[in-house]
MARFI-152801 format. One line per field, with one value per residue (C-alpha): residue number from 1; residue in three letters; x, y, z. Coordinates in Angstrom, 2 decimals, decimal comma, m for minus. Layout:
N
k <- [NUM;...]
r <- [ALA;...]
xx <- [X;...]
yy <- [Y;...]
zz <- [Z;...]
% end
This chain:
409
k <- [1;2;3;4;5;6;7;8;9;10;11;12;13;14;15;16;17;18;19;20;21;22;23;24;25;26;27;28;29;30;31;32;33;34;35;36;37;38;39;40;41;42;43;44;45;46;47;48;49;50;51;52;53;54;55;56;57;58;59;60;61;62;63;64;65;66;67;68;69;70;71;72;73;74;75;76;77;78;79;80;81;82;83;84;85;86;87;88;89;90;91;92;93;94;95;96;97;98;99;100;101;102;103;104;105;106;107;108;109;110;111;112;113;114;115;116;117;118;119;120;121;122;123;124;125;126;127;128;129;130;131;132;133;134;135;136;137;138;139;140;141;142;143;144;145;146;147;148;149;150;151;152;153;154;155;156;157;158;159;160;161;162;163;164;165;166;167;168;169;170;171;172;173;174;175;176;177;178;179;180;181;182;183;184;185;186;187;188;189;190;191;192;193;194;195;196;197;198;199;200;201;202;203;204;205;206;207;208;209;210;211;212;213;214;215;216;217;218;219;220;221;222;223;224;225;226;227;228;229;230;231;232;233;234;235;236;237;238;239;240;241;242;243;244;245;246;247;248;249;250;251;252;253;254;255;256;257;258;259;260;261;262;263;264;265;266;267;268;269;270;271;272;273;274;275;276;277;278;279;280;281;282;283;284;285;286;287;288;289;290;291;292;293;294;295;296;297;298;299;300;301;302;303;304;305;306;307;308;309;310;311;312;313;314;315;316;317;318;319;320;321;322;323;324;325;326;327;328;329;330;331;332;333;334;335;336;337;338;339;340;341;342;343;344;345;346;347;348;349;350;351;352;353;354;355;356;357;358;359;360;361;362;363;364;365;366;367;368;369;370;371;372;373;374;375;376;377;378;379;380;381;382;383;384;385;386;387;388;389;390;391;392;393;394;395;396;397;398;399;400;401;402;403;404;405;406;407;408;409]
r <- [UNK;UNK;UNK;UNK;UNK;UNK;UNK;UNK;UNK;UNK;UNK;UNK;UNK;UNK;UNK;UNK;UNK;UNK;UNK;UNK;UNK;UNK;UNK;UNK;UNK;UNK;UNK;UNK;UNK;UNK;UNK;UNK;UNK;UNK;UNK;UNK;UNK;UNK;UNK;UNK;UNK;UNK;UNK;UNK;UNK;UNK;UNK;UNK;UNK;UNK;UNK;UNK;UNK;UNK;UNK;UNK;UNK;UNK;UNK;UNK;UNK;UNK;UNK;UNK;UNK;UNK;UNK;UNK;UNK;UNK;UNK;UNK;UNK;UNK;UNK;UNK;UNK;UNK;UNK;UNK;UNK;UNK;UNK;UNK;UNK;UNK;UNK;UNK;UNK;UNK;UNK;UNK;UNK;UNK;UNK;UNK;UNK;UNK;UNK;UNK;UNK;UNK;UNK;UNK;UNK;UNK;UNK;UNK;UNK;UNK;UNK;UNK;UNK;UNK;UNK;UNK;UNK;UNK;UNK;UNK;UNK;UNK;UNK;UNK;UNK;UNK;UNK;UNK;UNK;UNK;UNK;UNK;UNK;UNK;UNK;UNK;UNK;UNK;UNK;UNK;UNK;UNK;UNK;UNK;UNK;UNK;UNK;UNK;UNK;UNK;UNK;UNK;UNK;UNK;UNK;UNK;UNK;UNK;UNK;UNK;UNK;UNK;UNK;UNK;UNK;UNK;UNK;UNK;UNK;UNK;UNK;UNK;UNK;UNK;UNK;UNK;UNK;UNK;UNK;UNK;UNK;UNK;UNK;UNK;UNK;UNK;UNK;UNK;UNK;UNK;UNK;UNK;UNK;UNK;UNK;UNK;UNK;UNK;UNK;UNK;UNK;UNK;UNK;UNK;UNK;UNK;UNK;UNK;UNK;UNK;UNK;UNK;UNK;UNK;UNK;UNK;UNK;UNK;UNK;UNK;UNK;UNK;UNK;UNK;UNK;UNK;UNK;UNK;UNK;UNK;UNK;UNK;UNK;UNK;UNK;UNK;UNK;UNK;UNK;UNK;UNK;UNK;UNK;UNK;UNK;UNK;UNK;UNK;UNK;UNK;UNK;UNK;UNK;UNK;UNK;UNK;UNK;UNK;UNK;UNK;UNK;UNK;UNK;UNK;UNK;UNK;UNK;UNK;UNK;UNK;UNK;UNK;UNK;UNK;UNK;UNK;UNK;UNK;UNK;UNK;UNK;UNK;UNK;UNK;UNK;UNK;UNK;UNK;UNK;UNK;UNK;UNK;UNK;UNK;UNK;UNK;UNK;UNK;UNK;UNK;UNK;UNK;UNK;UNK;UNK;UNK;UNK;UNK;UNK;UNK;UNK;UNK;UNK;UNK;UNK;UNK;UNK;UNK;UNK;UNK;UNK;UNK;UNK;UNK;UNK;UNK;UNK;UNK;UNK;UNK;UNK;UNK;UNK;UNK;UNK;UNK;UNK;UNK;UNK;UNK;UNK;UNK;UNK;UNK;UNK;UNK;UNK;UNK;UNK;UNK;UNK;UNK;UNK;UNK;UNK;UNK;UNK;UNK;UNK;UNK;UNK;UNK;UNK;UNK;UNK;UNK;UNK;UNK;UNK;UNK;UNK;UNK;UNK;UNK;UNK;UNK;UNK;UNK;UNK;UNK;UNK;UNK;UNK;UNK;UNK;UNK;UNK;UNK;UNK;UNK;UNK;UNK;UNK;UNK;UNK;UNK;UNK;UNK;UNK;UNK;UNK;UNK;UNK;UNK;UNK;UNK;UNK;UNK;UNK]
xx <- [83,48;84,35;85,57;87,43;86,04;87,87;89,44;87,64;89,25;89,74;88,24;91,30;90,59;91,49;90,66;93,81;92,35;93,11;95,30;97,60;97,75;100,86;100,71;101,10;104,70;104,97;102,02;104,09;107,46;105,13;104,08;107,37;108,42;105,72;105,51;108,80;108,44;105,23;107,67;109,59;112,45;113,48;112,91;112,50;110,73;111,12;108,20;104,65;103,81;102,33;102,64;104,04;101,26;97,95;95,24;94,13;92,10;89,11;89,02;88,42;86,24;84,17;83,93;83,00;80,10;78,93;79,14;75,89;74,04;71,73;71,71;75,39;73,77;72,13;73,19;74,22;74,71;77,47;78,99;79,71;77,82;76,90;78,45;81,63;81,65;81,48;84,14;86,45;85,98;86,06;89,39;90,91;90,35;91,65;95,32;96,10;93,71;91,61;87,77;86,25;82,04;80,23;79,62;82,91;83,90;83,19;84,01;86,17;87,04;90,94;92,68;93,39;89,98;90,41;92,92;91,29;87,86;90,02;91,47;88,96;86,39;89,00;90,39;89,28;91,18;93,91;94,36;97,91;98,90;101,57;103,32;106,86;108,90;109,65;106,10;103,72;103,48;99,70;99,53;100,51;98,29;95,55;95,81;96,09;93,06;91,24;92,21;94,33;97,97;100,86;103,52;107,02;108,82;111,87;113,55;116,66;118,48;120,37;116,47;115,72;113,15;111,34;110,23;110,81;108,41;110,37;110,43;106,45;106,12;108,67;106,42;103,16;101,42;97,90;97,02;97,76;94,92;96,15;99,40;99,55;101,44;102,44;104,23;105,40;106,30;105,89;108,74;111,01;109,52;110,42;107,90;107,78;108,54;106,16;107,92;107,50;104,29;103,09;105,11;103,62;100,12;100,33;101,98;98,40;96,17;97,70;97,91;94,10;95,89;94,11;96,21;95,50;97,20;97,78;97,98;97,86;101,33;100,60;101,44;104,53;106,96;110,24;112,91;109,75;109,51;105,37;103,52;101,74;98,13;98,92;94,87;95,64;98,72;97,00;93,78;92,75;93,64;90,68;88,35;90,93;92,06;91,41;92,91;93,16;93,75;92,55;92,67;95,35;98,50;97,75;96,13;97,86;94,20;95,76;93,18;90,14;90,16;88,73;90,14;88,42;88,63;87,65;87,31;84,61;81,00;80,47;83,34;82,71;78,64;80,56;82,80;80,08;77,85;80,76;81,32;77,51;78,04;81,69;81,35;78,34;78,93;82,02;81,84;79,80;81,77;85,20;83,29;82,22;86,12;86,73;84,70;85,95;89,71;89,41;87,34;89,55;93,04;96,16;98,44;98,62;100,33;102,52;103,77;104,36;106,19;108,99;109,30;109,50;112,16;114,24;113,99;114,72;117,57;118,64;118,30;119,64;123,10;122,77;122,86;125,25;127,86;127,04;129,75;128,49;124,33;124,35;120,61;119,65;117,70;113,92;111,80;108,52;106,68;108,07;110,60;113,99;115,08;118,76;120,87;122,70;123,59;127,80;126,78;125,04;127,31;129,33;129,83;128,38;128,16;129,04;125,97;126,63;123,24;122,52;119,41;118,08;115,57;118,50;120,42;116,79;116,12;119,82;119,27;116,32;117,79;120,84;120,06;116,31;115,70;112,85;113,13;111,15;113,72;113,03;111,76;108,72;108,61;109,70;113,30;116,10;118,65;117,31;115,68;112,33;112,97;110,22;111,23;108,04;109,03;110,12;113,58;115,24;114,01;115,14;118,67;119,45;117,55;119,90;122,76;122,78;121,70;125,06;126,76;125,90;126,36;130,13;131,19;130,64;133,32]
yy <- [62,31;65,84;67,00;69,68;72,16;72,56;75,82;78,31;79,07;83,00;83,28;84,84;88,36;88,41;85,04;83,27;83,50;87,59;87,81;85,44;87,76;90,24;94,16;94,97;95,44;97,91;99,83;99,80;101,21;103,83;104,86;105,20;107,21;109,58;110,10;111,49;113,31;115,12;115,96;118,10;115,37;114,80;111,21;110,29;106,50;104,06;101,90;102,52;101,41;104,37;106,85;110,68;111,65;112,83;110,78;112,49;115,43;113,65;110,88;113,80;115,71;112,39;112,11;115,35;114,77;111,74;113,14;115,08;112,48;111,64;108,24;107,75;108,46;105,01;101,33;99,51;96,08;94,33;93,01;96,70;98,95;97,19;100,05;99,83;95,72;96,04;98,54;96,40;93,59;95,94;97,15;94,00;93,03;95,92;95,81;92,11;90,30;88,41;88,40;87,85;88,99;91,26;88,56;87,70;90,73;91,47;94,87;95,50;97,81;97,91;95,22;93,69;92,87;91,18;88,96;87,82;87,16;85,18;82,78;82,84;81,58;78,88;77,39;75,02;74,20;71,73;73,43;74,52;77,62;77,97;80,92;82,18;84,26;87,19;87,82;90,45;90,97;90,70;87,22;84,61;86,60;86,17;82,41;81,90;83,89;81,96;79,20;77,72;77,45;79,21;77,01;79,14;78,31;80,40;82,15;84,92;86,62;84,19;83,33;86,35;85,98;83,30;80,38;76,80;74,47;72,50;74,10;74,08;70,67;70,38;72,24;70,39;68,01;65,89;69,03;71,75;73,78;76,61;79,13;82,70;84,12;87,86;89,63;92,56;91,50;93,42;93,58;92,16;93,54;90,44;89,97;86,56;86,00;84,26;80,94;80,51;82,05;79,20;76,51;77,28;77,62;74,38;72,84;74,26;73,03;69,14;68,79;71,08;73,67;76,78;79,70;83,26;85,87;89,18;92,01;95,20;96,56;94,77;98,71;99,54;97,47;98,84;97,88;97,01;94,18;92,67;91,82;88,45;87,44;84,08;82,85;84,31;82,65;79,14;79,47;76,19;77,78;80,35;77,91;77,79;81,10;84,36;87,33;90,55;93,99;97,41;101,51;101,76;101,92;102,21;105,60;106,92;105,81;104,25;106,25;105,43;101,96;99,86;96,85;93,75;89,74;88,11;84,49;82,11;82,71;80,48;81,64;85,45;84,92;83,16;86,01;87,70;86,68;86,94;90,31;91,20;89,93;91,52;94,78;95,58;97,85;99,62;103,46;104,60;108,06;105,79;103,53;106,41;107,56;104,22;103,65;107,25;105,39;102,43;103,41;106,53;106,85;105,46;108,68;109,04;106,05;106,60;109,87;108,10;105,61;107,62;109,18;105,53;104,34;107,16;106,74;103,19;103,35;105,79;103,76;101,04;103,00;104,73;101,63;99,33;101,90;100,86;98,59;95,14;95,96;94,17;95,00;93,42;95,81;95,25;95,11;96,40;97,81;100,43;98,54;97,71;94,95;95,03;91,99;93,67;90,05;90,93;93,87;91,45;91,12;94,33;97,00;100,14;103,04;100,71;97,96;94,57;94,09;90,35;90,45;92,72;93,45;94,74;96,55;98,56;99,56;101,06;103,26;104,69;105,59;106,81;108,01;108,29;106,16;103,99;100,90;97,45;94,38;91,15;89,46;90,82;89,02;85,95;86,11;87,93;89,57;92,23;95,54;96,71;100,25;101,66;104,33;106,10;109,15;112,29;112,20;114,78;112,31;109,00;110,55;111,78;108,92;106,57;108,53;108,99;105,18;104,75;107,04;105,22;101,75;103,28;102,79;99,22;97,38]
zz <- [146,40;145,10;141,97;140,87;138,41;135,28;134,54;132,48;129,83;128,40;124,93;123,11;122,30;118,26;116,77;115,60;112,25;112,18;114,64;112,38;109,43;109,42;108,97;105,12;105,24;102,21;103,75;107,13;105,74;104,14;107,75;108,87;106,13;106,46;110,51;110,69;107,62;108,99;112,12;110,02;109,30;105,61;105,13;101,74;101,27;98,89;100,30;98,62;95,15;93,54;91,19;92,26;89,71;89,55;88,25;84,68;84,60;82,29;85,56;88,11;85,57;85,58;89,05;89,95;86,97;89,25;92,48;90,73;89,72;92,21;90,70;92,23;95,93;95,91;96,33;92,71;91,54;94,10;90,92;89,60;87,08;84,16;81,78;83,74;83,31;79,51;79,42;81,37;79,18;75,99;77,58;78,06;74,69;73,35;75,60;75,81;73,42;75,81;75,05;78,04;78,36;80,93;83,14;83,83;84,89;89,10;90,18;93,62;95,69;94,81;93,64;97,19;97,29;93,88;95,16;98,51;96,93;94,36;96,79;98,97;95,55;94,57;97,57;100,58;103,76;102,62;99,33;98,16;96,03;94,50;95,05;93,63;95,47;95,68;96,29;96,52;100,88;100,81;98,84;100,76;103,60;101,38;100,97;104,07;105,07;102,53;104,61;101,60;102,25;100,25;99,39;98,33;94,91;95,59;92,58;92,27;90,05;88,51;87,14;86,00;89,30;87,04;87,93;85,46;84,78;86,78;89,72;89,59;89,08;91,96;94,59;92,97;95,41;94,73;97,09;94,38;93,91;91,83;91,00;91,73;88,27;88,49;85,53;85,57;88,85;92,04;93,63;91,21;87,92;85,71;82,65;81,72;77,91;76,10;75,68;79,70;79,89;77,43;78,58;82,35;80,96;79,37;81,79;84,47;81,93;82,02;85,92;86,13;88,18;88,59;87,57;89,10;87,33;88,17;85,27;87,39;85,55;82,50;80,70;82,69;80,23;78,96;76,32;73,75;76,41;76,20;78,89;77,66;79,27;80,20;78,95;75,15;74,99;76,04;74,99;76,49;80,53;80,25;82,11;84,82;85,05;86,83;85,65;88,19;87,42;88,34;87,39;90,38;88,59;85,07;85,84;89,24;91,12;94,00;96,06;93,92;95,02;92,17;90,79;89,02;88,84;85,53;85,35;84,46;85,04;88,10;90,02;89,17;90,69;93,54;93,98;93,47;96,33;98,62;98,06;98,43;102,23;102,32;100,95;98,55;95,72;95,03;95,57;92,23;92,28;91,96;89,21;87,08;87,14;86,68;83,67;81,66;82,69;80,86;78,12;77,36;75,48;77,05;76,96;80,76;81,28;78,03;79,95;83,26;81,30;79,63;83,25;85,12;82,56;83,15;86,79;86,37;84,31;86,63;90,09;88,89;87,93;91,61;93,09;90,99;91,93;95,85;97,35;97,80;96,18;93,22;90,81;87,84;85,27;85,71;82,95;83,86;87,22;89,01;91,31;91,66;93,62;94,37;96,67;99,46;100,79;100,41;103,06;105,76;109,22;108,25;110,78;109,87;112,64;115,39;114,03;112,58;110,44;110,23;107,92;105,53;107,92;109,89;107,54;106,33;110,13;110,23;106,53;107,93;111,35;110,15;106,16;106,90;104,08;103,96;102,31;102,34;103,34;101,02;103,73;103,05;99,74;100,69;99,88;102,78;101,30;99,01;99,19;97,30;95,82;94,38;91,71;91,28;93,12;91,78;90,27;92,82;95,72;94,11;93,54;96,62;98,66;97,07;97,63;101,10;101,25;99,33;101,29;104,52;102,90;101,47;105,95;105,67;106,81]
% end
């Protein structure tokens, strides 16, 4: 009696695990702001999430210092220089209040890496993280990768992009393992006042909810608005918490690529020994500018302050005055997030745009605009501006967005 082989079967080529994860769409909308712009056509983008300016002179004096130092042109502790670790928790006492020790500090390379090695630490397959929207792109990516799984609590403007308490508790499941907490917000840039930053803290600490919290804009607040570091305000959380930040932002060292996770001392030697497989040190040169960054004044980020708040008082006129884009003032970040909902299934140059993902695909075709669509935060219907561009750009961008946008009909 015969039998018939079984088929072979084609090993996939990407493992689903990978070739699951989705392109960084900010980082995308960057691309196709810049190709075309390289080609000699005047795109201006809206996409990318750093500062126009350059990173202060003391930083690059610093670096080029290290660069010397034969020292630098060796391997260093995975967990980042040890001077560099006390400065970041000298630092963080100093600007939000929370006294944290050496050896809860890891260094990373960016503050990406601070978020996957974050989930990654806390969370097993099965394990839920709460995550409200609109989101940064890369975490719910993250979570997943860590093989935890994002579940969305959806807010809007009528919120102030905020979750409740309520909500929370809503979304919470016996298979809650922790809650992502970002404010300043990317993309919306709420800041949580401190009532809700207390009452969610508290409300972590009775169900033992982990709370991640990420305090990369914590100094890009406006209208003597505070950005409160949810572990000060409930003291009792800092056994449960992991706070992320990094240079990238608060110094215009988006390229420098070093960011940090502070938590307890098991998870950060956890963290730790993952990123000794992932990654090894961070890039001393970076860490030494890293290190005259945080131990330095703050008067960089004072000066791209005033300039931000201008900007953002300014986009947010520019667009109000758009037929049917609606945008609430944010109060910290560098992003506006405006509803262009009332402009969905309008015809504009012979196109009915369904989605925002739609309606961003015809600005940059016919304004050559770049914008990112709010579906890459977890909430259709809105774009992500980012306002930290120079002033001519950011006024005419959003004019010829408005012009275009004026056709709807």
């Amino acid at each position: 009696m015969s039998s018939t082989p079984a088929p072979s079967r084609t090993p996939a080529r990407v493992s689903g695990r990978i070739g699951g994860i989705s392109e960084s769409a900010t980082m995308a909308v960057d691309a196709k702001a810049k190709a075309p712009r390289a080609a000699g056509r005047p795109v201006i983008g809206f996409g990318a999430g750093e500062p126009d300016f350059p990173t202060p002179p003391a930083v690059v004096t610093a670096a080029k210092a290290a660069c010397a130092d034969p020292r630098n042109h060796r391997y260093t502790p995975a967990g980042g220089l040890p001077q560099l670790r006390q400065a970041v928790a000298d630092k963080t006492a100093r600007d939000s209040g929370y006294r944290v020790t050496s050896n809860q500090v890891l260094i990373t390379n960016g503050g990406k890496q601070a978020v996957y090695q974050a989930f990654a630490t806390l969370t097993d397959p099965g394990d839920e993280v709460l995550l409200p929207a609109p989101y940064w792109t890369t975490y719910p990516e993250a979570v997943a990768l860590a093989g935890g799984s994002p579940v969305v609590v959806r807010t809007d403007e009528t919120s102030g992009f905020l979750p409740t308490v309520q909500a929370l508790e809503a979304a919470r499941t016996e298979a809650t393992k922790a809650l992502l907490w970002c404010s300043p917000s990317n993309p919306s840039g709420a800041v949580a006042p401190p009532e809700l930053v207390a009452e969610v803290g508290r409300w972590a600490v009775e169900h033992g909810t982990w709370v991640i919290t990420d305090e990369i804009y914590e100094h890009l607040v406006y209208d003597g608005v505070r950005a409160e570091s949810m572990p000060v305000v409930v003291p009792e959380l800092a056994d449960t918490c992991v706070v992320l930040n990094g240079v990238a932002k608060t110094y215009a060292m988006t390229g420098w690529r070093v960011g940090w996770m502070i938590g307890p001392t098991d998870v950060i030697a956890a963290a730790g020994n993952l990123q000794s497989h992932l990654s090894s040190n961070v890039a001393n040169v970076s860490q030494c500018a890293a290190l005259e960054a945080v131990s330095g004044p703050l008067d960089a980020v004072a000066e791209m302050r005033t300039a931000f708040d201008r900007r953002r008082r300014a986009i947010v006129e520019l667009l109000a005055a758009i037929p049917g884009v609606s945008c609430p003032m944010p109060s910290g970040a560098f992003y506006a997030y405006p509803c262009v909902r009332d402009l969905l299934g309008r015809r504009i140059r012979g196109q009915r745009p369904r989605t925002s993902l739609e309606l961003a695909a015809l600005i940059l075709d016919e304004a050559e605009v770049a914008v990112v669509p709010g579906e890459a935060f977890g909430t259709p219907g809105y774009f992500r501006l980012s306002y930290a561009l120079g002033d001519d750009d950011l006024h005419t961008g959003v004019q010829r967005m408005g012009t275009l946008l004026a056709e709807a009909s």
